[in-house]
C-alpha positions in Angstrom: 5.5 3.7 -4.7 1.8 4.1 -5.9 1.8 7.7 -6.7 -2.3 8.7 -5.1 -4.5 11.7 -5.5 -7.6 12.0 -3.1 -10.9 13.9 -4.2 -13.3 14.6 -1.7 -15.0 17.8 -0.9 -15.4 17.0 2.8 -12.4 17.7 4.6 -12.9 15.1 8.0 -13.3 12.4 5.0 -10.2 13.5 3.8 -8.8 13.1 7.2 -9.9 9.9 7.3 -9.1 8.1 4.3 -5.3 9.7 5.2 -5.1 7.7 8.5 -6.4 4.7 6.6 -3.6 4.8 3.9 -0.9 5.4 6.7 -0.2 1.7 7.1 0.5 1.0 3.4 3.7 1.9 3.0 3.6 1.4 -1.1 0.8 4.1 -0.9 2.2 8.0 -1.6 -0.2 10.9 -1.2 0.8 13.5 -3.8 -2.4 15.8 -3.5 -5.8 15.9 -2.2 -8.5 18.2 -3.9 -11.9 19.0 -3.1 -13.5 19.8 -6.4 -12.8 18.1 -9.8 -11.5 21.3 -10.8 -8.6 20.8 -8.2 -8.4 17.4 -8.9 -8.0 18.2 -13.2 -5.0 20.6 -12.1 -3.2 18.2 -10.0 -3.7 16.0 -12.8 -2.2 18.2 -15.5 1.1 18.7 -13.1 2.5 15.7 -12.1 1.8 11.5 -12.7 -0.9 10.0 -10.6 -1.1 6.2 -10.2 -4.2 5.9 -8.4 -7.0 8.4 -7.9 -9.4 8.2 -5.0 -12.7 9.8 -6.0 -15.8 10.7 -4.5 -18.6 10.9 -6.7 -20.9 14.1 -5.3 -18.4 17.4 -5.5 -19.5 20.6 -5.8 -18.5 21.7 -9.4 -18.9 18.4 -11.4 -18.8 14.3 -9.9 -16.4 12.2 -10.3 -17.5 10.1 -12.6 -17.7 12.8 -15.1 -14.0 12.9 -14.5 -13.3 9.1 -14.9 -14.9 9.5 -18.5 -12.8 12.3 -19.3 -9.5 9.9 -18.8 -7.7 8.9 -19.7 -4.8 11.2 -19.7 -3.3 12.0 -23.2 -0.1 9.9 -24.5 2.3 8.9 -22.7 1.0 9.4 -19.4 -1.6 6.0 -18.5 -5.0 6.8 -17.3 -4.2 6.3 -13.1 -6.7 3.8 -11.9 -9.7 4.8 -9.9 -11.2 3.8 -6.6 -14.0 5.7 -5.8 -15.4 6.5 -2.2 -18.8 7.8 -2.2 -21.9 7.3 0.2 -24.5 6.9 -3.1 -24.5 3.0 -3.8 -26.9 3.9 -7.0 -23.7 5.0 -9.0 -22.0 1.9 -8.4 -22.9 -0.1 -11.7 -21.6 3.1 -13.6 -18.4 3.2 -11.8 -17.5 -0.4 -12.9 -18.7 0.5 -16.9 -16.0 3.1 -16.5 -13.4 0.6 -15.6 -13.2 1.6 -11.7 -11.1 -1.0 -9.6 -13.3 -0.4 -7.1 -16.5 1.3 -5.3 -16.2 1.7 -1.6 -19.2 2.9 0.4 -19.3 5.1 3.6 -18.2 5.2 6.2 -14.9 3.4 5.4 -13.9 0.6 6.4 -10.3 -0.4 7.0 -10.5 -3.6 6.1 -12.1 -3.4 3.0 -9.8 -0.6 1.9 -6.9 -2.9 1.8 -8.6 -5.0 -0.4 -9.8 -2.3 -2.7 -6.0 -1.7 -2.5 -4.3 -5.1 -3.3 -6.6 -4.9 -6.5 -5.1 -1.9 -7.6 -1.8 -2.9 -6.9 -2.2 -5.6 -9.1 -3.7 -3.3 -12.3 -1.1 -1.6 -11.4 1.9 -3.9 -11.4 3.5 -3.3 -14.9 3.9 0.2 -14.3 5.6 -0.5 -11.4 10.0 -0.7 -11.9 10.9 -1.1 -8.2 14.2 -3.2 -8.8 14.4 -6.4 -6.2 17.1 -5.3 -3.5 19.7 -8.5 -3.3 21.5 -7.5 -0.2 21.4 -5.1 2.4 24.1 -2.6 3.2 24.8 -2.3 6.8 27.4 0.2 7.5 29.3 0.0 11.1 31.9 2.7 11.3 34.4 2.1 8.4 32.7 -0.9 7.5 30.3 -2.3 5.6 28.4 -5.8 5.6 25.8 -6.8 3.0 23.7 -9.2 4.2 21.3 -10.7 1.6 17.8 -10.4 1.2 17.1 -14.3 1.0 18.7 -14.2 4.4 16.9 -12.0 6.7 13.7 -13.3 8.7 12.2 -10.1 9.5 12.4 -6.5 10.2 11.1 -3.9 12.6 12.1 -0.4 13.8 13.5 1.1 17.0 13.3 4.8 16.8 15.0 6.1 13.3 16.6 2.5 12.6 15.3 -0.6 11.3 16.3 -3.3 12.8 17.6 -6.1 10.5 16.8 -10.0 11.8 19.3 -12.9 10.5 18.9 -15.4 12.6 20.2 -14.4 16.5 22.0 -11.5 14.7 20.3 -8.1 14.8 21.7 -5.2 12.5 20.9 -2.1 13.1 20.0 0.2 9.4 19.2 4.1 9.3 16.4 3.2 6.6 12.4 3.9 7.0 10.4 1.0 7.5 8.4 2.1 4.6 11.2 2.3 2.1 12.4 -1.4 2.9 9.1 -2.7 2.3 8.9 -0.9 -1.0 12.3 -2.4 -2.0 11.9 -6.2 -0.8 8.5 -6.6 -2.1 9.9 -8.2 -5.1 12.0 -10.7 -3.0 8.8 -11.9 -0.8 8.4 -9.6 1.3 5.5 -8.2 2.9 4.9 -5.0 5.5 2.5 -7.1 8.2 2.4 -4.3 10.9 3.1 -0.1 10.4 6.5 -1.1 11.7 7.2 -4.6 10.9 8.1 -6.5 7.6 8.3 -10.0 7.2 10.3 -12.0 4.8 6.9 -14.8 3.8 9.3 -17.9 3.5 9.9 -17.6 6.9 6.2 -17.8 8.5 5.4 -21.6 9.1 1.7 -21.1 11.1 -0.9 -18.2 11.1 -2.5 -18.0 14.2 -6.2 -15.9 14.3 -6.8 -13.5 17.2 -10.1 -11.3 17.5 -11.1 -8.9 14.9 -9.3 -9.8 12.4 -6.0 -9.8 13.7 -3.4 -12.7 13.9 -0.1 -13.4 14.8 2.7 -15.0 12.7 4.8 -17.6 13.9 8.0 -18.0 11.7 10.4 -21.0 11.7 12.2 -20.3 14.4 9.5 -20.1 16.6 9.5 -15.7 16.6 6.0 -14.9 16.8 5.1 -11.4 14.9 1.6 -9.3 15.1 -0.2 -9.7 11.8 -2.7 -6.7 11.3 -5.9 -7.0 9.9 -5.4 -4.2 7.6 -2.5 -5.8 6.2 -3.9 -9.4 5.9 -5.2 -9.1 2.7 -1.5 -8.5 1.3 0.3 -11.0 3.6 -1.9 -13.5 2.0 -1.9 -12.4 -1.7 2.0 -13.1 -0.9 2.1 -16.5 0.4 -0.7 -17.2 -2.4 2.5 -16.1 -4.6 4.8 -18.1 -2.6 2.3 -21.2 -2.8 1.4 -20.6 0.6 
């Protein structure tokens, strides 16, 4: 999980930028702060991966913060996206080694992509270990079905739904969790509640704004959203695809 601190002084842009990071399930809030003096304390008390900054706060901007990171040994510097409405800071933001600069009002779209490049400054820090099989559990029993065999996956209620083949199996786990786990083995979270295993997609069919649907080889078809396009094709790019 990307550990991620939001700093904004406005609280409705706080809102917002939440809803926006709902659908990637590798992104963890652990605090929001509305000054840089907020933000410095949440900073002091636990590991942040990723720091989402506005630049105007009341006390000090953000970029005075960037320059004051990074953290002291052993804790890395998190890496910065910041989220401001003044463009004229933008060259400064990349001097200081900013991932990104992301104007209001946000946009979803170019969130995720802001997004995919910090996942991939991040990636060494990351140790999620690749899941080889699944337990399923059904009563006294147990089945492990392996990861290079499921199609897909999807939730009904509090249980994801397991797809091998005709075979459905039914697994008390979050939606987000799984995706988290089976990234490493080619998988890739292509709706809030869907994951898709990318060896399996054959054809990418467009659809208005953005959208698309996925059409494995079997012939399932799967809702591709455009907030989640931009990683769904940094995985097939990985797979060849």
């Amino acid at each position: 999980m990307i550990r991620t601190l939001l700093v904004d002084d406005v609280a409705l842009a706080r809102d917002k930028l939440r809803h926006l990071l709902g659908v990637h399930a590798d992104i963890q809030i652990v605090g929001e702060a509305c000054s840089i003096a907020g933000a410095r304390l949440l900073l002091a008390a636990e590991p942040v991966d990723l720091l989402l900054l506005d630049i105007q706060l009341p006390d000090e901007d953000g970029l005075q913060l960037a320059r004051s990171l990074p953290a002291p040994a052993p804790a890395p510097a998190p890496a910065i996206i910041f989220t401001t409405a003044h463009s004229q800071h933008a060259l400064a933001s990349y001097e200081l080694g900013a991932i990104d600069y992301l104007p209001k009002p946000l946009d979803a779209r170019r969130l995720a992509v802001a997004l995919e490049r910090a996942r991939r400054h991040l990636s060494p820090r990351q140790t999620v270990a690749p899941l080889a099989a699944l337990r399923i559990r059904n009563g006294g029993r147990s089945d492990y079905i392996s990861a290079a065999d499921i199609d897909y996956i999807d939730s009904a209620g509090h249980y994801a739904c397991v797809h091998v083949g005709r075979q459905v199996h039914l697994l008390r786990e979050s939606i987000g969790r799984l995706a988290e786990q089976l990234a490493p083995a080619g998988f890739v979270q292509v709706q809030r509640a869907v994951i898709v295993n990318c060896s399996r997609v054959r054809s990418l069919l467009p659809r208005r704004n953005g959208d698309a649907t996925l059409e494995l080889l079997d012939g399932t078809q799967l809702p591709l959203s455009r907030s989640h396009r931009e990683a769904f094709e940094a995985c097939m790019r990985q797979r060849g695809g």
